[in-house]
C-alpha positions as a Python dict, from the first residue, in 0.01 Angstrom:
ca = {
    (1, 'X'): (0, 0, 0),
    (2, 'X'): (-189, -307, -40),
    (3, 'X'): (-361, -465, 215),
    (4, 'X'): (-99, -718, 279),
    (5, 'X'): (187, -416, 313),
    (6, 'X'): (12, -306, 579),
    (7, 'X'): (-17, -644, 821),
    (8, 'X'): (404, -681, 767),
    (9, 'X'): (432, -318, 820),
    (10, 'X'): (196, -374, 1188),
    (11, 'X'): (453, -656, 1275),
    (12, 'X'): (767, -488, 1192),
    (13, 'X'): (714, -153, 1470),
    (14, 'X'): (617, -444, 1769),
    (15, 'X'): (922, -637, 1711),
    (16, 'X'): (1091, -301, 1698),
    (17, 'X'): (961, -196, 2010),
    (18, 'X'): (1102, -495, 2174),
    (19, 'X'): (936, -671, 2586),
    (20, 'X'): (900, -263, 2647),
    (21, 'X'): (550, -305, 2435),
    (22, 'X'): (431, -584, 2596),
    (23, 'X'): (244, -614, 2932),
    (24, 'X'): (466, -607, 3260),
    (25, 'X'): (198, -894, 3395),
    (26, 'X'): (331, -1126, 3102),
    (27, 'X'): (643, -1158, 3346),
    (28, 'X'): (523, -1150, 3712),
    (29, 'X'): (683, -1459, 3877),
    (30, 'X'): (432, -1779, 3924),
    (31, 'X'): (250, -1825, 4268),
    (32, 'X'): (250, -2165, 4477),
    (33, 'X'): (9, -2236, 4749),
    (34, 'X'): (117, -2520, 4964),
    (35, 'X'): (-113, -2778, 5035),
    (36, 'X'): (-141, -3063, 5333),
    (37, 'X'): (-373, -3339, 5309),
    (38, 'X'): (-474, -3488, 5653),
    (39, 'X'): (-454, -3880, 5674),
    (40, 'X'): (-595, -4081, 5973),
    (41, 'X'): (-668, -4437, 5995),
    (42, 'X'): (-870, -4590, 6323),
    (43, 'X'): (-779, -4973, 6357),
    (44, 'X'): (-991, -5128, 6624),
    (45, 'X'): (-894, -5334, 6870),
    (46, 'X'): (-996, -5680, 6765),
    (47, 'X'): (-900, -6017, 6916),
    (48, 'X'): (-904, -6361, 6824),
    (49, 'X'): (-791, -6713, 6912),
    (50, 'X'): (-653, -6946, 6672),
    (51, 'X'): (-553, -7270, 6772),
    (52, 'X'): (-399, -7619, 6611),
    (53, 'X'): (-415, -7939, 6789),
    (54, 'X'): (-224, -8254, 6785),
    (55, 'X'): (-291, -8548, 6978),
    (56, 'X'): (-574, -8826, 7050),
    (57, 'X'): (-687, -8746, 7335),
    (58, 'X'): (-826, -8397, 7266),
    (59, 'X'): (-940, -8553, 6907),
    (60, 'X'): (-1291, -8628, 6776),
    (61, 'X'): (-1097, -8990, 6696),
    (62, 'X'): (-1029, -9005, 7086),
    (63, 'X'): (-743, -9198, 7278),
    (64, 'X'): (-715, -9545, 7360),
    (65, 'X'): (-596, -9611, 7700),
    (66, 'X'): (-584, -9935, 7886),
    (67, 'X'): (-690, -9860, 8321),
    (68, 'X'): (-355, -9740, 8495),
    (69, 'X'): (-200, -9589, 8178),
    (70, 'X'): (-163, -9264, 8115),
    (71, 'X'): (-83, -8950, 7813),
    (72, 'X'): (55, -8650, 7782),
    (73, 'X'): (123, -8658, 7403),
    (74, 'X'): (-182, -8409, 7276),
    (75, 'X'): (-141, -8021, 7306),
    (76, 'X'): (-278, -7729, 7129),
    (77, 'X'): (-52, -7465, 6974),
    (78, 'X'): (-243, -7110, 7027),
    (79, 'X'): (-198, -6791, 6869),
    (80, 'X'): (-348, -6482, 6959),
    (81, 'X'): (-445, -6266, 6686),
    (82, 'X'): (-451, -5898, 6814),
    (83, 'X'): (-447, -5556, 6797),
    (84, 'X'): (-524, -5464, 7131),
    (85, 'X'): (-299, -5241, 7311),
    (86, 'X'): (-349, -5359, 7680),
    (87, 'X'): (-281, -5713, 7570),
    (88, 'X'): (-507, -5965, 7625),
    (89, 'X'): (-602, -6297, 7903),
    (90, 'X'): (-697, -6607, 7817),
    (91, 'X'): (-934, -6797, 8042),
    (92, 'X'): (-1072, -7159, 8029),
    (93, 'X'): (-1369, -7358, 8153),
    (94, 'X'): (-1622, -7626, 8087),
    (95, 'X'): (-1819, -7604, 7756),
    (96, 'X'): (-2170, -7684, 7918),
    (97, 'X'): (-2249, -7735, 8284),
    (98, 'X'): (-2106, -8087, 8404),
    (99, 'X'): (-1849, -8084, 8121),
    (100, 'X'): (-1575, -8023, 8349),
    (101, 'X'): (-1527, -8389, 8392),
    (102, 'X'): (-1479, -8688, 8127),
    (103, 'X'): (-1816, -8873, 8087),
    (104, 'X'): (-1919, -9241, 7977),
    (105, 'X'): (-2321, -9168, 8080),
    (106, 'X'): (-2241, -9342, 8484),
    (107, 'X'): (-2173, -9116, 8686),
    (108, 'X'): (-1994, -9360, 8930),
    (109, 'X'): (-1727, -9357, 8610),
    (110, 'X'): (-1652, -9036, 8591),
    (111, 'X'): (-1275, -8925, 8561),
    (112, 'X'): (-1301, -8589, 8720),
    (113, 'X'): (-1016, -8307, 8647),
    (114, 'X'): (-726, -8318, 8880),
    (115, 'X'): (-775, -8146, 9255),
    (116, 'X'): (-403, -8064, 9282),
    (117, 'X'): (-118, -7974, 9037),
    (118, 'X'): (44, -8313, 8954),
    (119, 'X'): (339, -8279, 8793),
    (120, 'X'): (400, -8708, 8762),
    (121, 'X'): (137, -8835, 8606),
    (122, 'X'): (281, -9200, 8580),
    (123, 'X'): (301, -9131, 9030),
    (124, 'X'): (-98, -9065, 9041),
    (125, 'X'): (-297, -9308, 9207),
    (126, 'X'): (-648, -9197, 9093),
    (127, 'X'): (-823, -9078, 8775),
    (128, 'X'): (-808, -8766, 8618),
    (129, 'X'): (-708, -8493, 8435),
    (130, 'X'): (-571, -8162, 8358),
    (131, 'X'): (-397, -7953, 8140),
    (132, 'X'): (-67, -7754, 8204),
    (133, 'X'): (102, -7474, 7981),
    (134, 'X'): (428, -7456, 7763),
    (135, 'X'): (659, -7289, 7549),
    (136, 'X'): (507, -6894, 7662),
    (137, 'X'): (598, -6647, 7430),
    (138, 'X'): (788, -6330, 7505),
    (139, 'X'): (544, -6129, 7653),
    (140, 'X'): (330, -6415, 7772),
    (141, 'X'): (314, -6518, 8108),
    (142, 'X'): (131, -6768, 8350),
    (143, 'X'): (-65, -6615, 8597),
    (144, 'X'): (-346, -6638, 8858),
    (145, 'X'): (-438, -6946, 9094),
    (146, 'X'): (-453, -7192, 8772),
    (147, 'X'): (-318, -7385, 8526),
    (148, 'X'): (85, -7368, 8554),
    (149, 'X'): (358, -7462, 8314),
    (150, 'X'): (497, -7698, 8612),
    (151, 'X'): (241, -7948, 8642),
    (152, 'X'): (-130, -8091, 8519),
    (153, 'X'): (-423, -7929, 8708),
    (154, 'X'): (-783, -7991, 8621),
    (155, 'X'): (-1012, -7725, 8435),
    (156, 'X'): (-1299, -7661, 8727),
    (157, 'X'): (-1618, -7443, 8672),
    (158, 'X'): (-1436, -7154, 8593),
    (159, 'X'): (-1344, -6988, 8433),
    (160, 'X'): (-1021, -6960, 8568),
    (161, 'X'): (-734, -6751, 8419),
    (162, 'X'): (-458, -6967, 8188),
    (163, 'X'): (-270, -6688, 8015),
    (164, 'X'): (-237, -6306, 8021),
    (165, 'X'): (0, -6064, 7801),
    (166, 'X'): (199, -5836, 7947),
    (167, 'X'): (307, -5650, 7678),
    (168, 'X'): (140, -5255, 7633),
    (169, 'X'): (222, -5240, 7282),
    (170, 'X'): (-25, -5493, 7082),
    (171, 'X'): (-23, -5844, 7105),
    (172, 'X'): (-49, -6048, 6728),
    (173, 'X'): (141, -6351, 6684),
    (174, 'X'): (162, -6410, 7017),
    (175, 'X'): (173, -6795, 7097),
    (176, 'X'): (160, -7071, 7391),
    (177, 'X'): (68, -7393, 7409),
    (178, 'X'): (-154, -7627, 7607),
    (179, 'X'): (-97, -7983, 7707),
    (180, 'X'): (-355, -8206, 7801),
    (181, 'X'): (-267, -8493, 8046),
    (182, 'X'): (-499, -8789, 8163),
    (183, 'X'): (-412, -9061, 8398),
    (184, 'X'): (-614, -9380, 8489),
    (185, 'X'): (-671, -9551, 8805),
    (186, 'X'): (-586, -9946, 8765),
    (187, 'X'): (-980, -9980, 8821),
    (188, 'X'): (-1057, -9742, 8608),
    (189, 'X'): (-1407, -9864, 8426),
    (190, 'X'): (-1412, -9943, 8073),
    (191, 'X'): (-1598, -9719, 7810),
    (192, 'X'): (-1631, -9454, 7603),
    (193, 'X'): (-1564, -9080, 7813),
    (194, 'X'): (-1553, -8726, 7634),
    (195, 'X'): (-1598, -8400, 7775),
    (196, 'X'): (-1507, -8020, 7636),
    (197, 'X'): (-1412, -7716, 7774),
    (198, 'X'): (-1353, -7348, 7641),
    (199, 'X'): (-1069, -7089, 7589),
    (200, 'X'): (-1177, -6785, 7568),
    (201, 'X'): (-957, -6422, 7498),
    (202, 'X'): (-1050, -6108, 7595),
    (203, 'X'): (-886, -5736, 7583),
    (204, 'X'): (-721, -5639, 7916),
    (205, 'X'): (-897, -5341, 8047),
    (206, 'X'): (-753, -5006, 7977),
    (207, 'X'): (-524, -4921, 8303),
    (208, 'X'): (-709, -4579, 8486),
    (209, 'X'): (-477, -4295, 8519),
}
């Protein structure tokens, strides 16, 4: 034979043979191995407090008033932006020391915030001023010694509590507002008067089992 008699000759007796000839592993069944891959993601509780306001009189332009007139046209819209599972209060008080009242530079002028809730201003007899809240969302509610949603009461030394959550399952979007009212006596000095004060949010504290 030649040599290329041979190599057909090799091939012919395996085909004849048939799967017999070749090696039982060639056949074993595949193998699978299942595998999980853990995922976790830690969000921190983070808070913030975003607010838009409308209005003179808590503007940098500032409200023009004649003595015995009064306003109750500016508020700020707030919204709390939070993750924080034990909801969150809201508390407010003067920027600086002294800023709890409005200030021309005499202190004889000063319109102080109000002592009492008044819930008429155009019925007060005597400077001041106050803010009161509004439009709570679900899960927001008015509580503590301060600040109502019936009536105009005056932002002290503080801080005092405005606002809490009551909600245990996060707290984002969450929204109120804040009006500010000011009412002048008739003999109410002219002049210039500003003043600021502070809202603050923090986390409620995790309840102790």
């Amino acid at each position: 034979m030649s040599k290329s008699t041979k190599v057909i000759a090799a091939l012919g007796v395996a085909a004849g043979l048939g799967i017999a000839a070749l090696p039982a592993a060639t056949f074993a069944e595949a193998q699978y191995t299942n595998n999980v891959v853990p995922l976790k993601v830690i969000i921190n509780d983070t808070l913030s407090l975003a607010g838009v306001t409308t209005g003179d009189f808590a503007s940098t332009e500032g409200l023009t008033l004649a003595a015995g007139q009064n306003d109750s046209t500016s508020k700020t819209v707030w919204t709390a932006i939070s993750n924080d599972t034990d909801g969150w209060t809201v508390s407010v008080a003067p920027t600086d020391t002294g800023t709890n009242i409005l200030s021309n530079g005499v202190a004889a002028d000063d319109i102080s915030p109000f002592t009492s809730e008044v819930t008429d201003l155009s019925a007060n007899t005597t400077s001041g001023w106050g803010i009161k809240l509004n439009n709570l969302a679900q899960a927001v509610s008015a509580t503590g010694s301060h600040f109502t949603t019936s009536g105009f009461t005056g932002v002290t030394t503080g801080p005092d509590q405005v606002v809490t959550s009551s909600t245990t399952s996060g707290t984002a979007g969450q929204t109120f507002e804040t009006i500010y009212g000011i009412d002048l006596a008739d003999d109410q000095a002219a002049g210039t008067y500003s003043g600021s004060i502070t809202f603050t949010i923090a986390g409620n504290p995790t309840p102790q089992p």
